[in-house]
C-alpha positions as CSV (number, residue, x, y, z in Angstrom):
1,X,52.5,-43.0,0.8
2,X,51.6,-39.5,-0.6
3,X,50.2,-36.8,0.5
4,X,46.4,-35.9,0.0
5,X,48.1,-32.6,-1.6
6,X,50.5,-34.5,-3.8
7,X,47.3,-37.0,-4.7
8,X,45.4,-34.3,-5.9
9,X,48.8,-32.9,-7.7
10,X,49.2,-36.5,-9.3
11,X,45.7,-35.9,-10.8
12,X,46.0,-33.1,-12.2
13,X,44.9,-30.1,-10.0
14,X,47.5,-27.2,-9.0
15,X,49.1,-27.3,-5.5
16,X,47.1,-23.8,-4.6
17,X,43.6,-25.5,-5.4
18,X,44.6,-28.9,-3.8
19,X,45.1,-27.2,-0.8
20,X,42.4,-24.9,-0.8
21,X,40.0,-27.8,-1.3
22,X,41.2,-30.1,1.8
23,X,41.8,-27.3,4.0
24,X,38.2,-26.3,3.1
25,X,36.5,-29.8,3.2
26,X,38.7,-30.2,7.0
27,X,40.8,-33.0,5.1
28,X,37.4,-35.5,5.2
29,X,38.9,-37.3,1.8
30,X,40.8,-36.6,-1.6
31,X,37.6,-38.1,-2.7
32,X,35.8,-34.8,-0.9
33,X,37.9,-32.4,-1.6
34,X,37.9,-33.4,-5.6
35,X,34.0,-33.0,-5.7
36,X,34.4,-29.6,-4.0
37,X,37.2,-28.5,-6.1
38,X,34.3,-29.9,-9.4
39,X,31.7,-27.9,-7.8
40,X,33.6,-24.7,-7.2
41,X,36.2,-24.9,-10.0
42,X,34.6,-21.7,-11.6
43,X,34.7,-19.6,-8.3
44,X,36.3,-16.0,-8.9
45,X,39.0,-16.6,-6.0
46,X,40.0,-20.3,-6.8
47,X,43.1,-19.6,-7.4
48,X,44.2,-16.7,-5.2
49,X,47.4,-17.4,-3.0
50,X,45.8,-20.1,-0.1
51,X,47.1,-19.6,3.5
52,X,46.5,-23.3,5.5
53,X,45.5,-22.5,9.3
54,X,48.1,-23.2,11.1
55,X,47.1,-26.4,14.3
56,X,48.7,-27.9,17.0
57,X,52.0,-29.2,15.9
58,X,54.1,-31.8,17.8
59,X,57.5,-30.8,19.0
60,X,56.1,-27.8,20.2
61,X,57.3,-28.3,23.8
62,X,58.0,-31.1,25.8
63,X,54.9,-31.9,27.4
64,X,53.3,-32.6,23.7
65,X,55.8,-35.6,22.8
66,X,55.0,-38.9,23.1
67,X,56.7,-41.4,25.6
68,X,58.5,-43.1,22.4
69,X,60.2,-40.0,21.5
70,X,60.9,-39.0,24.8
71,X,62.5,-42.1,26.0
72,X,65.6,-43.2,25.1
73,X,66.8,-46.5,23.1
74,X,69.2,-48.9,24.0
75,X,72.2,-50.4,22.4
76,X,74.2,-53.4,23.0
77,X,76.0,-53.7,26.7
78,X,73.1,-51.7,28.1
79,X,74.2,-47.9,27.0
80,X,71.8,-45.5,25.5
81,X,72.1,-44.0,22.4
82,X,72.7,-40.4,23.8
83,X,75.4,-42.2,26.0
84,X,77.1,-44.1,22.7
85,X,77.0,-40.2,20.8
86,X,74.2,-40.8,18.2
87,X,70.6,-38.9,19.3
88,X,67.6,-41.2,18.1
89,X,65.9,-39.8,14.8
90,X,62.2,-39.5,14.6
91,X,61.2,-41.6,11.3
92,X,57.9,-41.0,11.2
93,X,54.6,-40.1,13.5
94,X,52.1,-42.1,15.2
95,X,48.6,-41.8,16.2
96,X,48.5,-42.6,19.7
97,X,44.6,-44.0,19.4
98,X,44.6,-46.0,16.2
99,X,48.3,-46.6,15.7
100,X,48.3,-45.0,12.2
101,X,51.2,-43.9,11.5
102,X,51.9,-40.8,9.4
103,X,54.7,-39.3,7.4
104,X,54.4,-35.1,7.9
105,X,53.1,-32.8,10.7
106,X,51.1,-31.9,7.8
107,X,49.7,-35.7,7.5
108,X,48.8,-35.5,11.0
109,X,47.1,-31.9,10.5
110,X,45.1,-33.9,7.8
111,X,44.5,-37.2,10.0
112,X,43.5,-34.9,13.4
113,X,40.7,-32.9,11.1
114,X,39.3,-36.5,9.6
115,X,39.3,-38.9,12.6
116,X,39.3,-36.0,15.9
117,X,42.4,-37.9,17.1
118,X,44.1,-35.6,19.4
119,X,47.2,-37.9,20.7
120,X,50.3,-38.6,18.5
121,X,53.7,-39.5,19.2
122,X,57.2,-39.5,17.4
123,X,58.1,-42.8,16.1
124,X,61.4,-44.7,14.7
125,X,59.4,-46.9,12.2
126,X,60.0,-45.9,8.8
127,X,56.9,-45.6,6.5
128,X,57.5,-47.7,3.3
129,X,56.7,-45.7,0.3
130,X,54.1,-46.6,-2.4
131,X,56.0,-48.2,-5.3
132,X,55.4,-47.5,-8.8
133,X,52.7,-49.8,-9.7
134,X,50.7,-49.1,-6.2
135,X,51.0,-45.4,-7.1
136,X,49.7,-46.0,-10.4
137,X,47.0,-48.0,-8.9
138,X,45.6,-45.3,-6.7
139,X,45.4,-42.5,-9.8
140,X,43.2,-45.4,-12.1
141,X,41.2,-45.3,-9.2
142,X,41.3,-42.2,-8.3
143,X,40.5,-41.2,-12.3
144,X,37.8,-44.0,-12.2
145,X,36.2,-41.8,-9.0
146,X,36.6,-38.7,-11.2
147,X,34.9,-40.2,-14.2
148,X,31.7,-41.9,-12.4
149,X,31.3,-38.2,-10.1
150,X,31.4,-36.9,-14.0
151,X,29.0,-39.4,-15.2
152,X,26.3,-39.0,-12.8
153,X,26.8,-35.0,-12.8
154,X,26.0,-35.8,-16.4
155,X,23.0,-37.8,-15.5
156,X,22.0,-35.5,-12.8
157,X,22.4,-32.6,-15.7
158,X,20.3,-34.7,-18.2
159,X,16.9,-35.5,-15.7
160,X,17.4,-31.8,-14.5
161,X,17.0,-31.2,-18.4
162,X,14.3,-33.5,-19.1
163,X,11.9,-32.3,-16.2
164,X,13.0,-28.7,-17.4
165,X,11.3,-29.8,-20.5
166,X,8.2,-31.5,-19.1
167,X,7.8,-28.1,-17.2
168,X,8.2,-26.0,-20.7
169,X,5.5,-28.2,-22.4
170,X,3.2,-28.2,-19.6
171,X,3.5,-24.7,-19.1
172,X,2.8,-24.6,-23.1
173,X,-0.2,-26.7,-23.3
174,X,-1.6,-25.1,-20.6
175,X,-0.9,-21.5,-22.5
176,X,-2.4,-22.6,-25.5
177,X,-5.5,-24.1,-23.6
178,X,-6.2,-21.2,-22.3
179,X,-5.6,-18.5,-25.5
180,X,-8.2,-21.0,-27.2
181,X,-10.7,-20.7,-24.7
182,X,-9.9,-17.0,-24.8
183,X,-10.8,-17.1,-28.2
184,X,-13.7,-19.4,-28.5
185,X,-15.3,-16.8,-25.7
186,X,-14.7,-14.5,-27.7
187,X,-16.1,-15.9,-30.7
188,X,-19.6,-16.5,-28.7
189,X,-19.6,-13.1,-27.3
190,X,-19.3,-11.5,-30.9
191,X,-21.6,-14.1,-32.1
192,X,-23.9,-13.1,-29.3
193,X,-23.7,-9.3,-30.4
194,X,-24.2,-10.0,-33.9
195,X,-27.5,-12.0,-33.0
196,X,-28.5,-9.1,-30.8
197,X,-28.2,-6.2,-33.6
198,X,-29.8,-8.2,-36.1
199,X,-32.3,-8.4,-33.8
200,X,-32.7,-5.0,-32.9
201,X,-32.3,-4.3,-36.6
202,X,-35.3,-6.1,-37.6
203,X,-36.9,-4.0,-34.7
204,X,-35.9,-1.2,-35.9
205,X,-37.4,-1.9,-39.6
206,X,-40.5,-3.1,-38.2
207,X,-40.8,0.1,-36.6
208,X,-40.4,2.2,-39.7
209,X,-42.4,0.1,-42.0
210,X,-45.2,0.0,-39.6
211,X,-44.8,4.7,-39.5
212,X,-44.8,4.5,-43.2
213,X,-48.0,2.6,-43.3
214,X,-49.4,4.9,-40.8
215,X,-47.4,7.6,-42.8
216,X,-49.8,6.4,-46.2
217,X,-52.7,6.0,-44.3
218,X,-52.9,9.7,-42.8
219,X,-51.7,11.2,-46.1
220,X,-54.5,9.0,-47.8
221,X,-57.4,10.8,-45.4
222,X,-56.1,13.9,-45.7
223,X,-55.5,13.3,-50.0
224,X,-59.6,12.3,-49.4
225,X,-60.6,15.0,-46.9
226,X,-58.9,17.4,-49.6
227,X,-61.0,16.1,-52.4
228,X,-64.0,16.4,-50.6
229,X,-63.7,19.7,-49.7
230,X,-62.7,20.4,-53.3
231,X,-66.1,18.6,-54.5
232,X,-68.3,20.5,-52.0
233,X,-66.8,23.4,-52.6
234,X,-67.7,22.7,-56.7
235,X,-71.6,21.7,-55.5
236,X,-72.2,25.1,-53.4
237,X,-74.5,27.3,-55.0
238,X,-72.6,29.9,-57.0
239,X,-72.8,32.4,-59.2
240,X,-72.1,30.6,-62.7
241,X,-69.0,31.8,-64.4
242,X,-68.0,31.4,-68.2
243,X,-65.2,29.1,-68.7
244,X,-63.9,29.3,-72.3
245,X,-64.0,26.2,-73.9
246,X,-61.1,23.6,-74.5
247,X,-60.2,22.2,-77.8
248,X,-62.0,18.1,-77.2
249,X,-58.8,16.8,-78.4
250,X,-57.2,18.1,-75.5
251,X,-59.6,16.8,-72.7
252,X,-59.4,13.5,-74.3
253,X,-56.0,13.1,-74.5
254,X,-54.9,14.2,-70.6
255,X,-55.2,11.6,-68.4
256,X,-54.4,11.7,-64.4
257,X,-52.2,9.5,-62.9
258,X,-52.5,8.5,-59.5
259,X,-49.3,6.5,-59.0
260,X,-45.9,6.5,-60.2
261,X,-43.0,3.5,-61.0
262,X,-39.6,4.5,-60.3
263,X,-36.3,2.9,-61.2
264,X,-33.8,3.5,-58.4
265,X,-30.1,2.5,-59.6
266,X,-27.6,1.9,-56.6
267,X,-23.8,3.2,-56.5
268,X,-22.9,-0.6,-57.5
269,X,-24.5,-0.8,-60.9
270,X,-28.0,-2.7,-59.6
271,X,-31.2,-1.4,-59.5
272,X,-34.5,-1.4,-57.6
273,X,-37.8,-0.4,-58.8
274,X,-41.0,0.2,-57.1
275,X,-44.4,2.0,-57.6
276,X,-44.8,4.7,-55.0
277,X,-48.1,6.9,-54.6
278,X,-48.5,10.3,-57.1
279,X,-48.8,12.6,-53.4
280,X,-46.3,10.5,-51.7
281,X,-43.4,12.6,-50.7
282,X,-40.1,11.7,-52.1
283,X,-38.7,11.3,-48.2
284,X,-40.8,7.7,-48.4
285,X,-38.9,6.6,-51.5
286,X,-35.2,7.4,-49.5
287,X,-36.8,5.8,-46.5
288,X,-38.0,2.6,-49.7
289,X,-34.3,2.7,-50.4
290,X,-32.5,2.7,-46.6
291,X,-34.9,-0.6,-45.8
292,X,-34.4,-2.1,-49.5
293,X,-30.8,-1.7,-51.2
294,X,-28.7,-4.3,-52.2
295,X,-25.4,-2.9,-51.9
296,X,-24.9,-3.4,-48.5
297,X,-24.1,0.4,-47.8
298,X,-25.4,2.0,-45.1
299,X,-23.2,5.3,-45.9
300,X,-25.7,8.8,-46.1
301,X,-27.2,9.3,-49.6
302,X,-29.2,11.5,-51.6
303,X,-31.3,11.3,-55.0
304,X,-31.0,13.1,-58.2
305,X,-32.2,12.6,-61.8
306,X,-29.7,12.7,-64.8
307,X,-32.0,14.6,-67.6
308,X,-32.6,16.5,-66.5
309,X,-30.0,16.9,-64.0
310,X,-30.9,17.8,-60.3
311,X,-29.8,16.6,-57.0
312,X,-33.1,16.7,-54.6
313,X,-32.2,18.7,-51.1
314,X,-34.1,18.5,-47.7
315,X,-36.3,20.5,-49.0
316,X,-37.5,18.3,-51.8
317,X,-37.2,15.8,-49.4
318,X,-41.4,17.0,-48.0
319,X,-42.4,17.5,-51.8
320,X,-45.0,15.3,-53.5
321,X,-43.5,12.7,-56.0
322,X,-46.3,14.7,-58.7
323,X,-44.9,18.0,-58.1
324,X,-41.5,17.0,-58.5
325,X,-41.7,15.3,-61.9
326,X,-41.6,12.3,-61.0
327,X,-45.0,10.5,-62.5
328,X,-45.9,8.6,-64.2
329,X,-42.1,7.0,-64.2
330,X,-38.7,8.3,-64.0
331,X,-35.7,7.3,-63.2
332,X,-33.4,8.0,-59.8
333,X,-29.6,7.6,-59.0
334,X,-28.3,7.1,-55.0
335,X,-25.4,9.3,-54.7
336,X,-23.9,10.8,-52.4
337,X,-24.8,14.4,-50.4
338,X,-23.5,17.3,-51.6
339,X,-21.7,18.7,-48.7
């Protein structure tokens, strides 16, 4: 019967590994050792020169034999075998405790490590060896071990995949859950702020129509406090003056104009137009144009005329529209400040 070593040998794996992998597994199986030799078969030191530990080996000393190799056999008429010349030869080894008997001191290393048998003897049985077919026999099954261990390492491989994968999709979903809720958050908060500055924006128009009104009326008492002074002033008793006389045709052609209607064209080719107050300064028609433009352009601006060509300053900014030119119509362009 072969060896566990020579089993392993038969199958394929060098001498160095084989023994590595029983000595390792304390000679359990071939069936043990070959699953640790799978498992560790890409281990740096595999195949480094393997030292077996040495154990208690029989023949040592007397006191370690068995009784059937101590005693001595028998021939015909009575007379030993030492008597007759010829010593008896140890065939083989025996377990004391099972009876299992063993070829090798190496066998019964092997045997001692798997069972914990402690006693063996020498014995003159011969061990028949495995013929051809029954050696064949063990390496199919052997193989047939080899190929199911490899089949459900496959197997093993494959679930460890599949649940790898369930994990990686989860771990997506939940990922992708999350950056949408992100997202839609985001898209409330933003719709949230946009509400909130329109809000404040109409506010904040509110505001300045409501000081322009105010703006009208004050200028409108003080445009009538003005006059009245001016007619008073005409009524007082005075000393009469000569004024030299003015051609009719003149008087009856000048008329006074009280208001003004102004064409404002925008950087993007449209236009506004509104009629503003003859004393108004031209500061309401930029604040007209900040509230009212269709552009969309909130960018600083100024105004100018093209013919004749001036750009209005700050300081123009406090003069009436009447002073400026600007009545009874004309025409303004939104440009940019000079800098």
């Amino acid at each position: 019967m072969p060896t566990d070593v020579e089993t392993l040998m038969e199958m394929g794996f060098p001498q160095n590994r084989a023994e590595r992998a029983l000595a390792v597994t304390q000679y359990k199986s071939v069936q043990v050792a070959m699953d640790w030799l799978f498992a560790h078969s890409d281990d740096p030191d595999i195949d480094e020169p393997f030292q077996a530990p040495e154990g208690n080996k029989l023949g040592g000393n007397e006191t370690d034999q068995g009784t059937e190799g101590s005693e001595q056999q028998t021939g015909e008429g009575g007379d030993t075998q030492e008597e007759q010349g010829t010593p008896a030869q140890a065939k083989s080894l025996k377990c004391d405790e099972c009876g299992k008997k063993l070829r090798t001191p190496e066998d019964v290393q092997v045997h001692a490590a798997r069972t914990g048998h402690e006693n063996f003897s020498e014995s003159l049985e011969e061990i028949k060896p495995l013929t051809a077919e029954e050696k064949k026999e063990q390496v199919l099954k052997l193989q047939e071990r080899m190929k199911q261990r490899q089949l459900e390492k496959q197997q093993e491989a494959k679930r460890e995949a599949i649940e790898k994968e369930k994990m990686r999709r989860k771990q997506g979903k939940d990922m992708t859950e999350a950056k949408h809720k992100m997202e839609m958050d985001e898209v409330k908060r933003l719709a949230e702020l946009k509400r909130q500055e329109k809000l404040d924006e109409k506010k904040a128009r509110q505001r300045v129509k409501e000081e322009i009104e105010r703006d009208k009326l004050d200028r409108a008492a003080r445009y009538a406090k003005m006059s009245g002074q001016g007619a008073s002033a005409e009524t007082s008793p005075t000393k009469p003056v000569a004024e030299p006389a003015e051609p009719p045709t003149a008087a009856a052609s000048k008329k006074v104009y009280d208001s003004t209607r102004l064409q404002i064209r925008l950087p993007n080719g449209t236009a506004i137009t509104h009629s503003f107050g003859a004393m108004e300064q031209l500061a309401s028609v930029r604040l007209y144009v900040q509230l009212n433009r269709t552009d969309g352009n909130t960018t600083p601006f100024t105004l100018m005329t093209t013919f004749p060509k001036k750009v209005y300053n700050d300081e123009d900014m406090e003069k009436p529209l009447k002073e400026l030119g600007l009545v009874p119509s004309a025409v303004l362009m939104v440009t940019k400040p000079v800098s």
